[in-house]
C-alpha positions as CSV (number, residue, x, y, z in Angstrom):
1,X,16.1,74.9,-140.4
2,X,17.4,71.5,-141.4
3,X,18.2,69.4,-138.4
4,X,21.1,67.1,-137.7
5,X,19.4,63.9,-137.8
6,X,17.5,65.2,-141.1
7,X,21.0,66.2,-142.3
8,X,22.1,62.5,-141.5
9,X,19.8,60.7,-142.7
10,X,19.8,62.5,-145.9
11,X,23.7,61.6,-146.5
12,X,22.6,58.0,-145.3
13,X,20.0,57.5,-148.1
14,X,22.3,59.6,-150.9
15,X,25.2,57.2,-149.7
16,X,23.1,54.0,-149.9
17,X,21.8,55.3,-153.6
18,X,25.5,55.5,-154.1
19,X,26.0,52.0,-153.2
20,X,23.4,50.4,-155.1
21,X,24.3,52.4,-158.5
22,X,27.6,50.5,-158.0
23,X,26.3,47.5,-157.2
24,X,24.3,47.5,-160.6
25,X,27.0,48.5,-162.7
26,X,29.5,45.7,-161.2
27,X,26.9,43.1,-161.6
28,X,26.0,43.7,-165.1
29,X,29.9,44.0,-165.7
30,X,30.4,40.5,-164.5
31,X,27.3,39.3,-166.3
32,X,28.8,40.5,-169.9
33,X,31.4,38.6,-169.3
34,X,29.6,35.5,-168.8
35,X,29.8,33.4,-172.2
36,X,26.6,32.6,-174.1
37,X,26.9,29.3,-173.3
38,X,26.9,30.0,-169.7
39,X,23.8,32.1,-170.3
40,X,22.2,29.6,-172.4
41,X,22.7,26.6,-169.3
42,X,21.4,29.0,-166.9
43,X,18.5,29.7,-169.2
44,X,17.7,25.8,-169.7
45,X,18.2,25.6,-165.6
46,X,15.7,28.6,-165.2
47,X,13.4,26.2,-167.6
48,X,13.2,23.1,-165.8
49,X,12.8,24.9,-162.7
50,X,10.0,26.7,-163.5
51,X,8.2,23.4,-164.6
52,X,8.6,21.7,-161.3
53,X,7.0,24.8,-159.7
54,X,3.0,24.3,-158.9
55,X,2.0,27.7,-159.1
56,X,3.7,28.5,-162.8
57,X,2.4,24.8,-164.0
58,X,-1.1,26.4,-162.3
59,X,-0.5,30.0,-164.0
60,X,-3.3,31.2,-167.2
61,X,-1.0,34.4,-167.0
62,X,2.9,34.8,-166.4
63,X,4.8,38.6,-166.5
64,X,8.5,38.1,-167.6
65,X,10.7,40.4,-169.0
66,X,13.1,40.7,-172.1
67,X,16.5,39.7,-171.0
68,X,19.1,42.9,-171.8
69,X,22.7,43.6,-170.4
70,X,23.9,40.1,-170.4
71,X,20.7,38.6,-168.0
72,X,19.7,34.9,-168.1
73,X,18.2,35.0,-171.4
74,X,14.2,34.6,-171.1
75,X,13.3,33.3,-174.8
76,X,12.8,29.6,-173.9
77,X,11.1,30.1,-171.0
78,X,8.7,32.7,-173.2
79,X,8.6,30.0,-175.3
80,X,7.2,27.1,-173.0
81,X,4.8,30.1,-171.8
82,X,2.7,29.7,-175.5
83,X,3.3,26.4,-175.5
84,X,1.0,25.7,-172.5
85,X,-1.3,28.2,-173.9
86,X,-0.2,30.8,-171.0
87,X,-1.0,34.7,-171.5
88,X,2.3,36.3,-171.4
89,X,3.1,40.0,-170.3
C-alpha cells in the first residue's frame, strides 16, 4: 500500500517534469524568434570566447553538438575546431 509521502513525492516529481517540459518549449519559442543575425553575433561571441579559454586552446578532442530549434549556431566554432587540428565529436 502506497504511502502518503510516496504519494507526494510522486506528484512532486510528475509536477516538476511538468515544469521543465514547459520550460523547454517557452525557451525554444523565444529562441525562433531570435533573428539570424542575433544568432550569428551570439555564435561569433561563443567563438572568441572559447579562444580565450586555456583548456579548449589545450583540448586534442572537443564534443559539440549540431545547433537545431533556433540554438546559437555551432558551425564556426566546428570550424575553428579543424582548423587547430582538434578531433571533433
Amino acid at each position: 500500500m502506497p504511502s502518503l509521502l510516496s504519494e507526494t513525492h510522486d506528484q512532486v516529481k510528475q509536477d516538476v517534469l511538468a515544469e521543465q517540459q514547459r520550460l523547454r518549449k517557452s525557451l525554444r519559442r523565444q529562441r525562433l524568434t531570435l533573428s539570424i543575425h542575433t544568432r550569428r553575433n551570439a555564435e561569433q561571441s561563443v567563438v572568441r570566447h572559447m579562444r580565450r579559454q586555456p583548456h579548449f586552446v589545450n583540448a586534442q578532442r572537443v564534443g559539440l553538438y549540431l545547433n537545431a530549434f533556433g540554438e546559437v549556431p555551432t558551425g564556426a566554432l566546428i570550424q575553428l575546431c579543424f582548423k587547430l587540428r582538434k578531433t571533433v565529436y
